[in-house]
N, C-alpha and C positions, 0 to 999 in steps of 0.2 A: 429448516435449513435449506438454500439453495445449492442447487447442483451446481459446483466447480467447472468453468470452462475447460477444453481437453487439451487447450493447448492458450499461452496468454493472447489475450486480444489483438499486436501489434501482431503475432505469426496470422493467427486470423486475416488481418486484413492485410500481408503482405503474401498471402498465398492468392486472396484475389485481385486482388491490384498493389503487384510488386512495388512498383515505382513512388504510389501514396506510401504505402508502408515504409518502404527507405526511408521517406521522408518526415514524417510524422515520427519514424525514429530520430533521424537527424534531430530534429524542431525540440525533442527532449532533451536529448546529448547536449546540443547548445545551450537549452535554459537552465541545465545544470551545471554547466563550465559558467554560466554568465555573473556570476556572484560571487561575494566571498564564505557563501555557505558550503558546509562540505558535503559528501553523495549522502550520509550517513543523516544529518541534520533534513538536510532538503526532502529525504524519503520520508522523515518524522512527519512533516509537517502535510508529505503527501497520505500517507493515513490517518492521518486527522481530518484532513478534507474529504477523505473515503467515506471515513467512520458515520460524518455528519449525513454525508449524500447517502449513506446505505450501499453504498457498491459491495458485496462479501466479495465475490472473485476479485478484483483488483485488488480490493482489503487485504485479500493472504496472499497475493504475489506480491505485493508491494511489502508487506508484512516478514514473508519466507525471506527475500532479500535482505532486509534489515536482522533476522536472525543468521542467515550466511554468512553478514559481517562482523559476525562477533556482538552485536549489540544488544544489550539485556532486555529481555523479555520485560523488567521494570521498565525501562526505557517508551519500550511502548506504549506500555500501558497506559504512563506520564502523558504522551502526547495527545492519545484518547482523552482522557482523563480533563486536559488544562482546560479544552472548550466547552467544559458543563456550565451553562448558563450564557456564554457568549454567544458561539453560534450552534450547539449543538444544546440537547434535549437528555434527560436522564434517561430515557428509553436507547436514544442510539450508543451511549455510550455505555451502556450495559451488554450492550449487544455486539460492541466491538471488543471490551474486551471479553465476551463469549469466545468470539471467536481466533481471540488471542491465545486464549486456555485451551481451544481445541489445535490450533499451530503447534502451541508446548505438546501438548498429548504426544502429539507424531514426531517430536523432535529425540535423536539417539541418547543415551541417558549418558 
């Protein structure tokens, strides 16, 4: 299992260069108003593309957040789930949702 960043990537690179980090915030915010997909939907399909590339830190930030909003841990799982054979490999999506199962662990009962 890989070690968890201490803090998410965007504080990372707006603690060394503020100004990129605003922005590279910004350039999200925007891509997420820019459609008629909701925060909720648009985060699914960004742990799907996590899952495929193997990212685990982003995976469970982007992951925690979608549990924040109330969205079923199914839900997840689902979006993991749809890309078995399109662009994702039964190895990665085994492994995401691993690491969904371990997000649930730590979640309040």
């Amino acid at each position: 299992m890989a070690e968890l960043l201490a803090h998410p990537p965007t504080e990372c690179l707006r603690k060394e260069a503020a100004d990129a980090g605003a922005t590279f915030r910004r350039l999200r915010d925007e891509l997420l108003a820019a459609g008629p997909l909701d925060r909720a939907t648009c985060e699914l399909i960004v742990i799907a593309g996590l899952a495929t590339a193997g990212f685990e830190d982003s995976f469970k930030i982007h992951s925690q957040r979608l549990l924040d909003m109330g969205v079923p841990l199914a839900a997840l799982k689902h979006a993991v789930m749809v890309n078995l054979g399109a662009s994702s490999a039964i190895f990665q999506v085994a492994r995401a949702l691993q690491w969904i199962d371990e997000l649930a662990a730590k979640q309040p009962s």
